[in-house]
C-alpha positions in Angstrom: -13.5 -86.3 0.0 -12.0 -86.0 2.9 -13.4 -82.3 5.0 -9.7 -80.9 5.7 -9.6 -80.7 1.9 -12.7 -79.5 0.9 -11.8 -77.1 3.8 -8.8 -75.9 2.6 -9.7 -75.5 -1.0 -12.7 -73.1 0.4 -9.7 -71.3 2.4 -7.9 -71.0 -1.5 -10.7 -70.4 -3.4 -11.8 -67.3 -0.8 -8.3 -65.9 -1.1 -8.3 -66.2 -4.6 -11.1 -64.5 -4.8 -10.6 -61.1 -1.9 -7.0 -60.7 -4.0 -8.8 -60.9 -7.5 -11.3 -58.5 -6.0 -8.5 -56.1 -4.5 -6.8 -56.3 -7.8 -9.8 -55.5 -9.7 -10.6 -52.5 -6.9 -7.0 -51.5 -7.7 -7.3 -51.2 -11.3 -10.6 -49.6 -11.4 -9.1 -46.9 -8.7 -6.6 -45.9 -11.6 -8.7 -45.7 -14.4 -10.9 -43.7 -12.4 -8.1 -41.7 -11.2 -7.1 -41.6 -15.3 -10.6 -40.8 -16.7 -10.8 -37.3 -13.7 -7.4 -36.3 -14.3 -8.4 -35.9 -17.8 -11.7 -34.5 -17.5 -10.2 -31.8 -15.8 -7.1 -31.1 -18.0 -10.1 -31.3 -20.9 -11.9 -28.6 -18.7 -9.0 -26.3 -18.3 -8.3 -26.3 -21.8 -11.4 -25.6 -22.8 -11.3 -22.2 -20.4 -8.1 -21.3 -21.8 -9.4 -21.2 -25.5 -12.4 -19.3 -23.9 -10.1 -16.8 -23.5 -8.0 -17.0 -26.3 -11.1 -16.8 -28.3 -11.4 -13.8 -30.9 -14.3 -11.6 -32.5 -17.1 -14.9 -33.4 -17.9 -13.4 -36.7 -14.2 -13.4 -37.8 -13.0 -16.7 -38.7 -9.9 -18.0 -36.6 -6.5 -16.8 -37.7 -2.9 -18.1 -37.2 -0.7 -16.5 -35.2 2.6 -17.6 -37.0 1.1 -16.0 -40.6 0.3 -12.5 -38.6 3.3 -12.4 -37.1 5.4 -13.0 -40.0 3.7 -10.5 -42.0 3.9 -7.8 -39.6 7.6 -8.5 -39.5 7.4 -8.4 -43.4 5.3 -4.7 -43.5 8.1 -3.3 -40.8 10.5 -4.7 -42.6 9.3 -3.5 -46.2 8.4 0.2 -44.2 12.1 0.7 -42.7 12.9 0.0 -46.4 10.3 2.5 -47.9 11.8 5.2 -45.4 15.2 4.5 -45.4 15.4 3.5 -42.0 18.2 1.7 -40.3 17.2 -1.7 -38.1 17.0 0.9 -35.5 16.1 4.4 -36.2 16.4 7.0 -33.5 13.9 9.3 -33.0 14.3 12.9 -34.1 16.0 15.9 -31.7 13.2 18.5 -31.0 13.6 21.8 -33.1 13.8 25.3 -31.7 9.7 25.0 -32.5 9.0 22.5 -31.4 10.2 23.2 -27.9 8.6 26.7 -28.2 4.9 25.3 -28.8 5.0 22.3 -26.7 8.0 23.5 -24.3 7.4 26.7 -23.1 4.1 27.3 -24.6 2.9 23.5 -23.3 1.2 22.8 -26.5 -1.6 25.5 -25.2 -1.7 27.9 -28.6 -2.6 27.5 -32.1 0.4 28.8 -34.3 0.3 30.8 -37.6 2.7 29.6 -39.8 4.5 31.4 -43.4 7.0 29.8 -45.4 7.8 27.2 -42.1 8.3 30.1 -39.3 6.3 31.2 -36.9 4.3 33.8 -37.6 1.7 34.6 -34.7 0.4 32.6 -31.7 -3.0 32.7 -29.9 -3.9 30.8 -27.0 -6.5 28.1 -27.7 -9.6 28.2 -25.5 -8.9 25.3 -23.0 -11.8 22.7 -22.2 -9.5 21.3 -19.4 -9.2 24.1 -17.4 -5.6 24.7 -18.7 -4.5 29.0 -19.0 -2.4 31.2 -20.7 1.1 31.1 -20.4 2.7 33.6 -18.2 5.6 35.4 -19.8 7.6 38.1 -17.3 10.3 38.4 -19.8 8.4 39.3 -23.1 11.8 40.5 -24.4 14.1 37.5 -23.8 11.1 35.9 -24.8 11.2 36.8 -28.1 14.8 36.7 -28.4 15.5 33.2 -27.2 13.1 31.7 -30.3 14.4 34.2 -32.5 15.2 31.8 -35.2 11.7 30.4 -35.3 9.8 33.8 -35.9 8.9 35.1 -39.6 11.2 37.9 -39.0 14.8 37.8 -38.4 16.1 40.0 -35.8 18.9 40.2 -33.3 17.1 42.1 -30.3 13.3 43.0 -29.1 12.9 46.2 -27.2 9.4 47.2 -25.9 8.2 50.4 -27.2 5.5 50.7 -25.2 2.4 49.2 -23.3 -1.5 49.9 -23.5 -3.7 48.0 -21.8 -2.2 44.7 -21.7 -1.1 45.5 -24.9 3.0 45.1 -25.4 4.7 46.3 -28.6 8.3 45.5 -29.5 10.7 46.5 -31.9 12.3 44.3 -33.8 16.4 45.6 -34.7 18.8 43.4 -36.3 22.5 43.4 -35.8 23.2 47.2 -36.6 20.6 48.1 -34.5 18.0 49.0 -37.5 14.8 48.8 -36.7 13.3 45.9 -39.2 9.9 45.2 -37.8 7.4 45.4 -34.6 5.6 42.3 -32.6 2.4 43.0 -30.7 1.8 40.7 -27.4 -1.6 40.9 -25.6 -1.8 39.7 -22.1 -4.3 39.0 -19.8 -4.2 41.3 -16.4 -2.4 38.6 -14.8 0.6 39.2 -17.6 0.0 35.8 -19.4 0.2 36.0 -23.1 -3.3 35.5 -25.0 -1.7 36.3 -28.4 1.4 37.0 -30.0 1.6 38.3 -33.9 3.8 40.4 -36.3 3.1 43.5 -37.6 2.7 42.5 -41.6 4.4 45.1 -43.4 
């Protein structure tokens, strides 16, 4: 054999070889690339459900089944109640805004028969005080409706240490009962109850 040959065939046989070896370098570039890309999506899965994850001792629950039963219980409550799809919330009463309006939810109330019967300011663990009340008499008259007796006016009848009593008089000015209000010396109301007849 001639050396230009056996020359040349080395020449082919080399080239052969570097483009088998690139291809090969190639192709084991992109499986790597393959086998890391999902090692990683593999690792951020696995966070995720780390924080997905519930209570270990409970066994795993699906989501679809609790949400379609909590549609079913609201569903089968608005029933129960007679609610429309969406109920409104209720107006405040004329009590309600007394205790948690003007009194700012700060005093136990007696209650007969639904009305109001006597207040008395709750001992306050958060620092909160009385209420302060200037007007005693409009006062009274403003929640008039929501006290156990039914009058038209209040009219202070007198005062002993930080004692205020009112009378109570109804349309035709007839006197029909008396409220007693205590203050403290700074004229806010510790207690607030009707004379029982």
């Amino acid at each position: 054999m001639p050396k230009k040959h056996t020359f040349r065939k080395r020449l082919r046989d080399r080239a052969h070889d570097q483009r088998s070896a690139l291809i090969l370098s190639i192709a084991a570039v992109l499986i790597l690339t393959v086998y890391v890309n999902q090692w990683f999506a593999n690792q951020s899965n696995g966070a995720q459900s780390n924080f997905d994850r519930g209570i270990a001792s409970a066994a795993p629950t699906n989501v679809s089944q609790n949400i379609k039963w909590e549609h079913e219980l609201a569903l089968q409550l608005a029933v129960e109640k007679g609610l429309s799809e969406a109920a409104l919330a209720e107006k405040p009463t004329l009590r309600d805004e007394l205790v948690f309006g003007a009194l700012q939810g700060r005093y136990g109330i007696k209650l007969k028969a639904g009305l109001v019967e006597g207040l008395e300011f709750l001992e306050s663990r958060n620092g909160e005080e009385p209420v302060a009340i200037p007007e005693t008499a409009r006062f009274l008259s403003k929640y008039s409706s929501v006290w156990a007796k039914a009058f038209s006016e209040a009219r202070l009848r007198g005062v002993h240490e930080g004692q205020e009593v009112y009378q109570l008089l109804d349309k035709k000015m007839t006197l029909v009962g008396e409220v007693t209000v205590m203050k403290d010396e700074k004229g806010r109301m510790m207690s607030l109850e009707f004379k029982k007849e």
